[in-house]
PDB file of N, CA, C and O in Angstrom, chain B, residues numbered from 101:
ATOM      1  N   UNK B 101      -9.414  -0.408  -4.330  1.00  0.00           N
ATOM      2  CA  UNK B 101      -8.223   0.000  -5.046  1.00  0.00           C
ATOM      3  C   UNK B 101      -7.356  -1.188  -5.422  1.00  0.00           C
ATOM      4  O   UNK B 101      -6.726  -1.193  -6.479  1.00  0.00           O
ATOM      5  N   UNK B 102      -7.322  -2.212  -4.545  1.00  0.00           N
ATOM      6  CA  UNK B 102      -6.603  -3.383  -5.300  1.00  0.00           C
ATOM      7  C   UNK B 102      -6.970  -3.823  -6.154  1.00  0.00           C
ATOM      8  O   UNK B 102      -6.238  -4.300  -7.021  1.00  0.00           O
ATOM      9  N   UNK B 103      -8.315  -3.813  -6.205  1.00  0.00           N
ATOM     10  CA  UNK B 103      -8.838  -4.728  -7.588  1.00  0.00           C
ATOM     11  C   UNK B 103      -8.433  -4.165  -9.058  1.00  0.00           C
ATOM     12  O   UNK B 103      -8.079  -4.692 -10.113  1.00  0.00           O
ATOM     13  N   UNK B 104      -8.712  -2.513  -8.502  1.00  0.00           N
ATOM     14  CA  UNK B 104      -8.270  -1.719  -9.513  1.00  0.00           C
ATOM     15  C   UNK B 104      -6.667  -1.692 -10.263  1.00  0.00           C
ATOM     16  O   UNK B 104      -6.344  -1.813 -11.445  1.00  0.00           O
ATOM     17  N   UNK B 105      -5.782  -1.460  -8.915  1.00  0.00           N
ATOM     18  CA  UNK B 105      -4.407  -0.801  -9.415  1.00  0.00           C
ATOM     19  C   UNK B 105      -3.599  -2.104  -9.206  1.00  0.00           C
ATOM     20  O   UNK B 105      -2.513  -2.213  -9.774  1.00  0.00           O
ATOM     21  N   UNK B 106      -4.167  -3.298  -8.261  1.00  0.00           N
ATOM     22  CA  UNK B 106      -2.919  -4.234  -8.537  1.00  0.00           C
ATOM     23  C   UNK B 106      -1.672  -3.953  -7.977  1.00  0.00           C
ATOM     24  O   UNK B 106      -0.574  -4.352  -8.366  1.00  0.00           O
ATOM     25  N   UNK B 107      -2.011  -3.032  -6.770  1.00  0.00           N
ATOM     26  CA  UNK B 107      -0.177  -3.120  -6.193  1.00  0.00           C
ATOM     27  C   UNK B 107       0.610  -4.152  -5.924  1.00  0.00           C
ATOM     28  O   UNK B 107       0.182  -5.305  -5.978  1.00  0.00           O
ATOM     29  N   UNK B 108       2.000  -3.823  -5.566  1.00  0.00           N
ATOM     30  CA  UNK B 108       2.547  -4.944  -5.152  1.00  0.00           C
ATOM     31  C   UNK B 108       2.738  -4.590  -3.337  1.00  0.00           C
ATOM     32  O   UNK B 108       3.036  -5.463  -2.522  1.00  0.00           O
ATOM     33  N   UNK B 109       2.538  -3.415  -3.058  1.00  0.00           N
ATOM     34  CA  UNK B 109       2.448  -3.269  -2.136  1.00  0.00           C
ATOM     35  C   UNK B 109       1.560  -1.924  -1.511  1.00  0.00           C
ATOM     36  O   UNK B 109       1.457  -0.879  -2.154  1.00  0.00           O
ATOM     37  N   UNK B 110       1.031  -2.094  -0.360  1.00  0.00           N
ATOM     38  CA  UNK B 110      -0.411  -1.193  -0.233  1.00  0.00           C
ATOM     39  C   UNK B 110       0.341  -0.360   1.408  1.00  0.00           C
ATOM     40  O   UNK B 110       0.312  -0.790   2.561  1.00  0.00           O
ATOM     41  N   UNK B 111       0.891   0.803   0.909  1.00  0.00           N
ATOM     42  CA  UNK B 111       1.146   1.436   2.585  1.00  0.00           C
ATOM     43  C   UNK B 111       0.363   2.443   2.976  1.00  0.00           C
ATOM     44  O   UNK B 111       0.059   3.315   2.163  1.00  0.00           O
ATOM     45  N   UNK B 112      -0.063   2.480   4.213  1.00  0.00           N
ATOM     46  CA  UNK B 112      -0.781   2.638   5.206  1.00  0.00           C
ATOM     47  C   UNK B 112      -0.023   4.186   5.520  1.00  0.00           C
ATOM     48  O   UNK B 112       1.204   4.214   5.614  1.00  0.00           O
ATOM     49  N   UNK B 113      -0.705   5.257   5.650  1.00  0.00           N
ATOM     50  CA  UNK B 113      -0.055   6.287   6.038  1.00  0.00           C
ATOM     51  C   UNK B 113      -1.145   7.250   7.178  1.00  0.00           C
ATOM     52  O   UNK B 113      -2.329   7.082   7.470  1.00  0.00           O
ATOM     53  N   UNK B 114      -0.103   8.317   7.638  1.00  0.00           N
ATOM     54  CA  UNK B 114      -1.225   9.344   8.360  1.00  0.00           C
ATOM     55  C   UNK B 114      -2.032   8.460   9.537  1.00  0.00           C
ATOM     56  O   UNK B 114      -1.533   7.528  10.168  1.00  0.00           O
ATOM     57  N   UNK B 115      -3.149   8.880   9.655  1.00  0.00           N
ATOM     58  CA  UNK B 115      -4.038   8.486  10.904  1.00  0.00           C
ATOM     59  C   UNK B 115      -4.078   6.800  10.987  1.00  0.00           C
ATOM     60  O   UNK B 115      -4.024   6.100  11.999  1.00  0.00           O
ATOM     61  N   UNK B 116      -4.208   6.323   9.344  1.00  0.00           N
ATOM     62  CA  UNK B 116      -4.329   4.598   9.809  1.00  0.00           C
ATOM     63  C   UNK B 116      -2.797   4.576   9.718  1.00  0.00           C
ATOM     64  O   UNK B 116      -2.541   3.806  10.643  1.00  0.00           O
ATOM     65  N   UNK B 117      -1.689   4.910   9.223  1.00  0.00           N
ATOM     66  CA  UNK B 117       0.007   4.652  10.022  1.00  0.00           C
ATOM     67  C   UNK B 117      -0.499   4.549  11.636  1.00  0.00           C
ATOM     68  O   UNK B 117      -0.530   3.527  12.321  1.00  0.00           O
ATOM     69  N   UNK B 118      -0.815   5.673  11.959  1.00  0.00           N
ATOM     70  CA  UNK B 118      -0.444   5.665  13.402  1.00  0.00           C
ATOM     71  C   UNK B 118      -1.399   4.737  13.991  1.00  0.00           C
ATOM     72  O   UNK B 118      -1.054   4.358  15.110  1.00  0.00           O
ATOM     73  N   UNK B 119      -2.392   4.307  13.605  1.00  0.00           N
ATOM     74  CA  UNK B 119      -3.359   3.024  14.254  1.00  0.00           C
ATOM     75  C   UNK B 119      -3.157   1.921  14.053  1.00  0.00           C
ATOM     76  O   UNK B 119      -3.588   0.987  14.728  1.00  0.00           O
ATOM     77  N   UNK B 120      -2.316   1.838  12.880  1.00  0.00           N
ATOM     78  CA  UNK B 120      -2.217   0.304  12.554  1.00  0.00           C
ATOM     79  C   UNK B 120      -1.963  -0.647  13.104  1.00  0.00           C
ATOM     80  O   UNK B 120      -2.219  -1.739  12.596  1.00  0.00           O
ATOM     81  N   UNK B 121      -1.412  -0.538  14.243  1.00  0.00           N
ATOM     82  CA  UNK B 121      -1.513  -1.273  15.032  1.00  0.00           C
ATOM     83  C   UNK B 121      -2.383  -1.948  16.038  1.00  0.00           C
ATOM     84  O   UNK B 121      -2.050  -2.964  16.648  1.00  0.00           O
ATOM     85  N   UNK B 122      -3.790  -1.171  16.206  1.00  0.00           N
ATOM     86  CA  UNK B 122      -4.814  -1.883  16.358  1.00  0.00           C
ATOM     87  C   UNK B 122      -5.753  -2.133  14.998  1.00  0.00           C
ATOM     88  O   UNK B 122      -6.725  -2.889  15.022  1.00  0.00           O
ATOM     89  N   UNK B 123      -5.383  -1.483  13.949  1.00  0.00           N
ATOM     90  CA  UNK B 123      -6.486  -2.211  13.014  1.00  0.00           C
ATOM     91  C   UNK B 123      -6.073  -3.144  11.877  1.00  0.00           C
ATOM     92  O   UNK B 123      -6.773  -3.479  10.922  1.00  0.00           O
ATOM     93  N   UNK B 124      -4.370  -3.632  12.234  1.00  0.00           N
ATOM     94  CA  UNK B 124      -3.623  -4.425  11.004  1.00  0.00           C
ATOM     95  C   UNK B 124      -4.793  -5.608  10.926  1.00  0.00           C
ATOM     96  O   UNK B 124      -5.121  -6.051   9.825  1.00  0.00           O
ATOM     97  N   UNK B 125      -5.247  -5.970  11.840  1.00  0.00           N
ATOM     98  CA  UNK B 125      -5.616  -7.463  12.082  1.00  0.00           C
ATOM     99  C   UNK B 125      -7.068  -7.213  11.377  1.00  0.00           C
ATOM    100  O   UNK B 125      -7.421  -8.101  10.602  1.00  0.00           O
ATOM    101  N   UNK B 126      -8.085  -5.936  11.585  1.00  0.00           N
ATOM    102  CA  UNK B 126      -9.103  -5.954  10.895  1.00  0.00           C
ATOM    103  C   UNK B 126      -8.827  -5.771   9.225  1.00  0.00           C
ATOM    104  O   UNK B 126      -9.502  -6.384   8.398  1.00  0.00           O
ATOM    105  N   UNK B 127      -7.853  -4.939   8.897  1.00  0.00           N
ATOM    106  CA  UNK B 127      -7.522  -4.889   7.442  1.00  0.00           C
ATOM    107  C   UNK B 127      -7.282  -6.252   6.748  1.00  0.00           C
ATOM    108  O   UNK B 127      -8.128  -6.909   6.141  1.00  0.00           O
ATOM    109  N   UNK B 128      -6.166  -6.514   6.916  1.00  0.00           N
ATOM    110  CA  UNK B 128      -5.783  -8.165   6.816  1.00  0.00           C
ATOM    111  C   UNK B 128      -7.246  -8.841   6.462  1.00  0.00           C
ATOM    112  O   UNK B 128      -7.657  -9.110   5.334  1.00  0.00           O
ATOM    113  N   UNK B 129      -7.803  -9.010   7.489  1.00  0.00           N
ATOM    114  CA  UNK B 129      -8.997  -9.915   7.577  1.00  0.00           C
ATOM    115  C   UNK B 129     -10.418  -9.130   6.752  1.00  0.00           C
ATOM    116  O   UNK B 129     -11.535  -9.611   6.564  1.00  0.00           O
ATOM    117  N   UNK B 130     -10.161  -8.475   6.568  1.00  0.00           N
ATOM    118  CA  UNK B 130     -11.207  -7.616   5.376  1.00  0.00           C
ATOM    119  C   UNK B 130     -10.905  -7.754   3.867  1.00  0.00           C
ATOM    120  O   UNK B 130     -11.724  -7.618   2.957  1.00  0.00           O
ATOM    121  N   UNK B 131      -9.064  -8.167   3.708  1.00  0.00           N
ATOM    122  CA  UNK B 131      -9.256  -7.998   2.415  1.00  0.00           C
ATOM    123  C   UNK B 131      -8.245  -9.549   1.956  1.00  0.00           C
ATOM    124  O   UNK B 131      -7.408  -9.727   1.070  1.00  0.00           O
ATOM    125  N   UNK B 132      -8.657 -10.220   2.741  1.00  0.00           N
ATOM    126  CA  UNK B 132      -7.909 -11.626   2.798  1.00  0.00           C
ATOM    127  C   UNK B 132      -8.953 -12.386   1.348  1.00  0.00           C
ATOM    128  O   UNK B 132      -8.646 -13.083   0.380  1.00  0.00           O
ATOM    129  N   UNK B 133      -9.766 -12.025   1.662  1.00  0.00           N
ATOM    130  CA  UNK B 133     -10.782 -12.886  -0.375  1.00  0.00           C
ATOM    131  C   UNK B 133      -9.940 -12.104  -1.253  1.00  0.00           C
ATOM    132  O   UNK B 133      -9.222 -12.786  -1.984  1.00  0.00           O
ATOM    133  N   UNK B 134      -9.867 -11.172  -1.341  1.00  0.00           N
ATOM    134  CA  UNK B 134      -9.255 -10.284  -2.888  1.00  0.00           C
ATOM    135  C   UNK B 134      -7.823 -10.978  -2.796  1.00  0.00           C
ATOM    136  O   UNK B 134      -7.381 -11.486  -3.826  1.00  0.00           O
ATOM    137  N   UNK B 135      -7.040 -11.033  -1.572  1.00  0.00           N
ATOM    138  CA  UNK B 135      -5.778 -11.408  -1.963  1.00  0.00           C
ATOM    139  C   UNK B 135      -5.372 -12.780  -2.420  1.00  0.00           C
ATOM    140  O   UNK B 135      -4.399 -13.112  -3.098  1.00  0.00           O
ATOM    141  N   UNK B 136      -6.409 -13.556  -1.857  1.00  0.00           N
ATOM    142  CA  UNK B 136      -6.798 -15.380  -2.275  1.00  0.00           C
ATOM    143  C   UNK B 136      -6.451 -15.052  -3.904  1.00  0.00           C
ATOM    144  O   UNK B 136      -5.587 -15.746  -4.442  1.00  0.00           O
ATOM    145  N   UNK B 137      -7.120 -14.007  -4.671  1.00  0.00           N
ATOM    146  CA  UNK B 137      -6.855 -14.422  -6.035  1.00  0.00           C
ATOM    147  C   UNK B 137      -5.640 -14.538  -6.330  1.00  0.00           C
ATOM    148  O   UNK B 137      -4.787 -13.827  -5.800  1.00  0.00           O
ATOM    149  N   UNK B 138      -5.379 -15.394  -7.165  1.00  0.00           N
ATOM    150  CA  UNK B 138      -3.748 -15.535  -7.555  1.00  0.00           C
ATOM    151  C   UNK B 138      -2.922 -14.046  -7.998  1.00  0.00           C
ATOM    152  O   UNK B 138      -1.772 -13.677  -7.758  1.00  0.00           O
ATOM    153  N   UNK B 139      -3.844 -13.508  -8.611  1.00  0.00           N
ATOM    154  CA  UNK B 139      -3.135 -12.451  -9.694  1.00  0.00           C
ATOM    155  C   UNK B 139      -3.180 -11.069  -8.776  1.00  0.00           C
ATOM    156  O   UNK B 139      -2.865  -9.998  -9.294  1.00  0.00           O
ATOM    157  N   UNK B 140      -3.647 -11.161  -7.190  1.00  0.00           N
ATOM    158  CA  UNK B 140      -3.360  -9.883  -6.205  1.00  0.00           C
ATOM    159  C   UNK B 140      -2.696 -10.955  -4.808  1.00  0.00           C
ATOM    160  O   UNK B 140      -2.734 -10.364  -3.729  1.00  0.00           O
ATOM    161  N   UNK B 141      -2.228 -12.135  -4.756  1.00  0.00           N
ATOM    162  CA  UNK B 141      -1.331 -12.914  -3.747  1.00  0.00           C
ATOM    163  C   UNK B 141      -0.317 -12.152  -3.333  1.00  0.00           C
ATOM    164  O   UNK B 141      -0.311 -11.839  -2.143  1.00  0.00           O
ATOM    165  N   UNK B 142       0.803 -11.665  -4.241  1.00  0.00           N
ATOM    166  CA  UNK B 142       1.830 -10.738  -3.904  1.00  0.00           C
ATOM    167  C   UNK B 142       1.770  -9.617  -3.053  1.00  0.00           C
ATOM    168  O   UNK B 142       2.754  -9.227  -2.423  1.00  0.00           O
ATOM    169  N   UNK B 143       0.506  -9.004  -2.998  1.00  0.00           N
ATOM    170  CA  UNK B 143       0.270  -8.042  -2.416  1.00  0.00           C
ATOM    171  C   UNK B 143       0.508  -7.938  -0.822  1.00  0.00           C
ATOM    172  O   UNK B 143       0.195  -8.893  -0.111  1.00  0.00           O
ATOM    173  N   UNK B 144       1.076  -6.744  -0.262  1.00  0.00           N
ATOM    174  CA  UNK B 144       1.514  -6.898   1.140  1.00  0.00           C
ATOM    175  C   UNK B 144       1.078  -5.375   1.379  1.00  0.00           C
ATOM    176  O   UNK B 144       0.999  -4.400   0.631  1.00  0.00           O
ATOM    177  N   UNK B 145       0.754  -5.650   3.151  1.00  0.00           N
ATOM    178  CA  UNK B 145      -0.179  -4.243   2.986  1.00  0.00           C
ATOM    179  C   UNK B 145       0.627  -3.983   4.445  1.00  0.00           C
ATOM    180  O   UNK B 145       0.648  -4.849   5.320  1.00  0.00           O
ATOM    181  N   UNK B 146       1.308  -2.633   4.590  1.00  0.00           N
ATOM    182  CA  UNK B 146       2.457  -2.534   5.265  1.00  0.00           C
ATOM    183  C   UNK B 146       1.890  -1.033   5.899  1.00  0.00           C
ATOM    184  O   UNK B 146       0.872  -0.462   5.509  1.00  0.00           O
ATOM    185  N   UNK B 147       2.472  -0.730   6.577  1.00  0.00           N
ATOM    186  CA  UNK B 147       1.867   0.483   7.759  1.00  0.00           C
ATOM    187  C   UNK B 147       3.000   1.526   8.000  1.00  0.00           C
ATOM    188  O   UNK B 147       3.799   0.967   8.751  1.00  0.00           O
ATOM    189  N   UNK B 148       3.510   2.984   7.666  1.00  0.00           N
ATOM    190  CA  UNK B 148       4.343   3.436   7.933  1.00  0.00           C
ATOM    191  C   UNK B 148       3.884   3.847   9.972  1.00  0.00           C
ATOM    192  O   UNK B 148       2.950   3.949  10.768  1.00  0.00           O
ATOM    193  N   UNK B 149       5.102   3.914   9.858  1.00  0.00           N
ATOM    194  CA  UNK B 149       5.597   3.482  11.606  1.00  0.00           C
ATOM    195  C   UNK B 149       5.150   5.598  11.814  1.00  0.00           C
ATOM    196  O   UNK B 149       5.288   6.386  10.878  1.00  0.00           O
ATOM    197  N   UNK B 150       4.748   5.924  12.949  1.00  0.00           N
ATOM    198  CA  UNK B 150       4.278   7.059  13.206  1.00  0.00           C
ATOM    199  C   UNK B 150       5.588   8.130  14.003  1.00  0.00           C
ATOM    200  O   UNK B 150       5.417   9.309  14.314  1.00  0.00           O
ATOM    201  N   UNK B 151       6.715   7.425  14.175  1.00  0.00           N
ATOM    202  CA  UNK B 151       7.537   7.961  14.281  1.00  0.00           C
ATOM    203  C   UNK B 151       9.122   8.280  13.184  1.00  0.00           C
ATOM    204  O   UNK B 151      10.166   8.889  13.419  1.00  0.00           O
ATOM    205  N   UNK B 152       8.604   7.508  11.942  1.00  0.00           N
ATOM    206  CA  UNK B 152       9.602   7.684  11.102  1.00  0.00           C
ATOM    207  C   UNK B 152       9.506   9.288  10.296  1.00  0.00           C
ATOM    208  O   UNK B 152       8.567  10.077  10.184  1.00  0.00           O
ATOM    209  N   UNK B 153      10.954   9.334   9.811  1.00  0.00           N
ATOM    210  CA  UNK B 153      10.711  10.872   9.465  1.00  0.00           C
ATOM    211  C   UNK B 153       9.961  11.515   8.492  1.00  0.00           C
ATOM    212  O   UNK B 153       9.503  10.689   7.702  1.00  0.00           O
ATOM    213  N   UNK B 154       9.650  12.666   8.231  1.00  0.00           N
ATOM    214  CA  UNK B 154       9.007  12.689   6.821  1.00  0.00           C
ATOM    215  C   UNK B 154       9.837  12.862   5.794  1.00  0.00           C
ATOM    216  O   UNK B 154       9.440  13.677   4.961  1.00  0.00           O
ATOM    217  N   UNK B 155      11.024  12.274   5.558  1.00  0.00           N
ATOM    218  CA  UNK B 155      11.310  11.966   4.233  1.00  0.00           C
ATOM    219  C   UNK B 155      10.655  10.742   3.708  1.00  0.00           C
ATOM    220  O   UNK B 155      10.583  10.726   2.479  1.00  0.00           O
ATOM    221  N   UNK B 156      10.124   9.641   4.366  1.00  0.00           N
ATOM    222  CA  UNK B 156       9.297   8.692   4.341  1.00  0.00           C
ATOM    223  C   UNK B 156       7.611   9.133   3.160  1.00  0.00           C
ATOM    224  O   UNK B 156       7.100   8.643   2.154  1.00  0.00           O
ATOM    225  N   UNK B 157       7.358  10.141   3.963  1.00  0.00           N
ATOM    226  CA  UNK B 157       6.021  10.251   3.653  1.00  0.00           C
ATOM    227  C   UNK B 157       6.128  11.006   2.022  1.00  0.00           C
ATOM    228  O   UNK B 157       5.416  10.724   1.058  1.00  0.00           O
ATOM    229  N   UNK B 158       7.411  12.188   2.081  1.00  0.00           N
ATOM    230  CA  UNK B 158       7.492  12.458   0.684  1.00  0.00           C
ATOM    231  C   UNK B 158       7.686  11.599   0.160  1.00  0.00           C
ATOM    232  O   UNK B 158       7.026  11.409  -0.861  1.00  0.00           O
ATOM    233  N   UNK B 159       8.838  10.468   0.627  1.00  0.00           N
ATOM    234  CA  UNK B 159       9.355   9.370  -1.070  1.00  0.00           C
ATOM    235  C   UNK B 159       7.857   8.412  -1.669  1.00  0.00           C
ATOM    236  O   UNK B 159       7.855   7.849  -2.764  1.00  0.00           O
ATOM    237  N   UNK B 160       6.618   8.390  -0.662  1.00  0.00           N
ATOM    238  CA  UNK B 160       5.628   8.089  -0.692  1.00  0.00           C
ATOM    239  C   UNK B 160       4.830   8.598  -1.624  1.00  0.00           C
ATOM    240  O   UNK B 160       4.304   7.886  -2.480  1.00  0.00           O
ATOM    241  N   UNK B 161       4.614  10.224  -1.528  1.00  0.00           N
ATOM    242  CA  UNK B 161       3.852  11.465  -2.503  1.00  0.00           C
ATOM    243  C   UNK B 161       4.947  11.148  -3.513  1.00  0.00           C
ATOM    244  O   UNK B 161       4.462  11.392  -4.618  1.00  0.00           O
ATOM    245  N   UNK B 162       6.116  10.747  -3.638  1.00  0.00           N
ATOM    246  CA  UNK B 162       6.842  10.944  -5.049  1.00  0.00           C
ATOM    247  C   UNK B 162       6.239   9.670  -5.846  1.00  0.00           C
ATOM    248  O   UNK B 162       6.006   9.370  -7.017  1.00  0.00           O
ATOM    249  N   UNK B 163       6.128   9.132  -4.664  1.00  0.00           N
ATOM    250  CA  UNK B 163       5.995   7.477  -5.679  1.00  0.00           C
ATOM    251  C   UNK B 163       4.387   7.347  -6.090  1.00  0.00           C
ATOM    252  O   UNK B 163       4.049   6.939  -7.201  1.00  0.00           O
ATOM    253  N   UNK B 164       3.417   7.750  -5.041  1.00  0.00           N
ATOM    254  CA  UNK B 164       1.813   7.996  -5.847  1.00  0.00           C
ATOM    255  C   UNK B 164       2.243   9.075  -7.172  1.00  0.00           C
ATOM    256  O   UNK B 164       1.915   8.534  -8.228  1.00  0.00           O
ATOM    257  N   UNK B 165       2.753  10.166  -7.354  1.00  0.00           N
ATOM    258  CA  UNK B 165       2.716  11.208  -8.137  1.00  0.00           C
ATOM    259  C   UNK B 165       3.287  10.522  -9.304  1.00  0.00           C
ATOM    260  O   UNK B 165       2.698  10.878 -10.325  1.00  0.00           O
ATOM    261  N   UNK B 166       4.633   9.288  -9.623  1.00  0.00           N
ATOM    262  CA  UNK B 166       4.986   8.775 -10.402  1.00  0.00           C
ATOM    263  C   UNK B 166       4.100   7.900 -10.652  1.00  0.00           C
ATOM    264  O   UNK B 166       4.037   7.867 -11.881  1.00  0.00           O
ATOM    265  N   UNK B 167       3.240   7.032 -10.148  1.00  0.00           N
ATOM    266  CA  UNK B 167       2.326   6.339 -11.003  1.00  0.00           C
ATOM    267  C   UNK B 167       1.148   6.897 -11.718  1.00  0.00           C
ATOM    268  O   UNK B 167       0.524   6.234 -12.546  1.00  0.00           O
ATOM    269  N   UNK B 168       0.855   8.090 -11.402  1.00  0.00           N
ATOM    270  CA  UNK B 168       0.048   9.106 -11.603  1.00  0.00           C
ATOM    271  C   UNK B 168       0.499   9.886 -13.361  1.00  0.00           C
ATOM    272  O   UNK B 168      -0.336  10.034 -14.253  1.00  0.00           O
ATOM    273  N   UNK B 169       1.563  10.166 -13.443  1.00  0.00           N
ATOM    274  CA  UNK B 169       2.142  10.904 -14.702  1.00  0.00           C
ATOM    275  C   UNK B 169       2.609   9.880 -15.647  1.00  0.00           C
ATOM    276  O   UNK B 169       2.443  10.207 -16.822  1.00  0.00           O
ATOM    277  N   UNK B 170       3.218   8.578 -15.428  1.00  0.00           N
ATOM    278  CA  UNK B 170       3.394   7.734 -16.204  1.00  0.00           C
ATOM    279  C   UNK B 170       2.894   6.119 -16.015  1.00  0.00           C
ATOM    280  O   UNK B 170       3.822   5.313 -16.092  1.00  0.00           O
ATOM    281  N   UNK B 171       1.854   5.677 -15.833  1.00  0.00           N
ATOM    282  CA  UNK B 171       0.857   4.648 -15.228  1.00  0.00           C
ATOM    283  C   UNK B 171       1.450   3.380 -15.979  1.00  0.00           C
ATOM    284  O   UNK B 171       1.361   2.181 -15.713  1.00  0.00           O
ATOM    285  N   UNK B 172       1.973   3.938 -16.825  1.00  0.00           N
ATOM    286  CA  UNK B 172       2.429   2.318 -17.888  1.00  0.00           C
ATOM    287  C   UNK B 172       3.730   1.664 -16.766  1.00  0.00           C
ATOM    288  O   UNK B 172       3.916   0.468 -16.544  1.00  0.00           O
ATOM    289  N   UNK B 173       4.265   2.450 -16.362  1.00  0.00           N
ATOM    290  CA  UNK B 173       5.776   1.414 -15.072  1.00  0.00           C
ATOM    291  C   UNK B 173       4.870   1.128 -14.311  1.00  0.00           C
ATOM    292  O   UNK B 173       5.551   1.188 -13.288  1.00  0.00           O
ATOM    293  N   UNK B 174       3.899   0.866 -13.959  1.00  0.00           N
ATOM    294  CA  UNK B 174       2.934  -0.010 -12.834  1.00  0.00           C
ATOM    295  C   UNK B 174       2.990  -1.592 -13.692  1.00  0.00           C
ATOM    296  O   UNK B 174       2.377  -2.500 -13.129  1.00  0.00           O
ATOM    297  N   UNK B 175       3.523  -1.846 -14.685  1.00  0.00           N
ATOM    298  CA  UNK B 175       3.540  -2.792 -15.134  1.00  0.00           C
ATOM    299  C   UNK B 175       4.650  -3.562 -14.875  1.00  0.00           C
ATOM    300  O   UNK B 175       4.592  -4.745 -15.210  1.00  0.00           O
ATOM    301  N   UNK B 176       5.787  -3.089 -14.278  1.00  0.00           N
ATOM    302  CA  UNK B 176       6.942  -3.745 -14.014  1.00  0.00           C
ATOM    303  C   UNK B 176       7.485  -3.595 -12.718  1.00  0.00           C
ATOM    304  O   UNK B 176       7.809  -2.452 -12.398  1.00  0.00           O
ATOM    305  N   UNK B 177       7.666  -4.578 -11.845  1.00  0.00           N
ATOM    306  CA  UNK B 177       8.301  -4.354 -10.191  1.00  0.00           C
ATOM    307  C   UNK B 177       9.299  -3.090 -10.085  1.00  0.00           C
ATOM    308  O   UNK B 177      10.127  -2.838 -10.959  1.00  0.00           O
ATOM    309  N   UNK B 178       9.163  -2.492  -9.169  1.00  0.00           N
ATOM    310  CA  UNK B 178      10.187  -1.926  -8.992  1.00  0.00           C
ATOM    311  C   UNK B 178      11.220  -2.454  -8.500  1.00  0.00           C
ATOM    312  O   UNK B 178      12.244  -1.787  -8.352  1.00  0.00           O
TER     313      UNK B 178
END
């Protein structure tokens, strides 16, 4: 999916949220070549915490569902 969509940032939800903490270090290290390229460097790959609330996880479904209906603002930072 990075190669594809180019995030600026990649969060971690559900079952890998709540693991991420033993598997940050295998992720990281799995996708450390793709991020070497200059044009996916920015990219930060972040883990929602398993006790935050679920307004978290909706503003999440709002924000996949907005790149989803209008794909052209993936072109500009939020």
């Amino acid at each position: 999916m990075i190669g594809v969509a180019n995030p600026h940032t990649i969060i971690l939800g559900g079952y890998l949220g709540a693991m991420s903490a033993h598997l940050m270090a295998s992720i990281d290290e799995r996708i450390a070549h793709r991020l070497a390229i200059p044009a996916f460097a920015g990219t930060k790959v972040v883990a929602v915490e398993p006790n935050v609330p679920r307004v978290v996880g909706g503003a999440v479904l709002a924000a996949r569902d907005a790149c989803f209906y209008d794909p052209l603002t993936l072109t500009r930072p939020v």
